[in-house]
C-alpha positions, 0 to 999 in steps of 0.5 A: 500500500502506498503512503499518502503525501500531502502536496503543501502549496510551497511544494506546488510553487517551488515545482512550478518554479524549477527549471525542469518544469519550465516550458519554453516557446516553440519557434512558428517554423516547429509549429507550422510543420504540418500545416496546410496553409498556403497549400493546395488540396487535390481531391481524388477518389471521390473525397477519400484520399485529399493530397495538398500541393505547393503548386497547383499546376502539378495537379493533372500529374498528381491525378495521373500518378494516382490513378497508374497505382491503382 
């Protein structure tokens, strides 16, 4: 059985405080990693499989590669 510790709130704020416990800011481009934004979808397979595209003139070749792997 375990013992029972009681938590005191100079606990709480000296494991808040400590530098393990410290979070730091994540960098735009760490959170923008699988982002959409600025890309272009592609619909295939009547709405099952969506491929985004920096560049939407590739779109016909994406189209093409997918339905050669069926």
């Amino acid at each position: 059985m375990k013992k029972l510790q009681n938590i005191t709130t100079n606990d709480a704020i000296d494991n808040k405080m400590s530098i393990s416990n410290r979070q730091y800011r994540v960098p735009k481009q760490k959170l923008s990693t699988g982002s959409v934004t600025g890309l272009y979808p592609v619909i295939l397979d009547g709405g099952r499989t969506i491929i985004y595209t920096s560049d939407k003139s590739k779109e016909e070749e994406i189209r093409s590669r997918y339905a050669s792997r069926k």
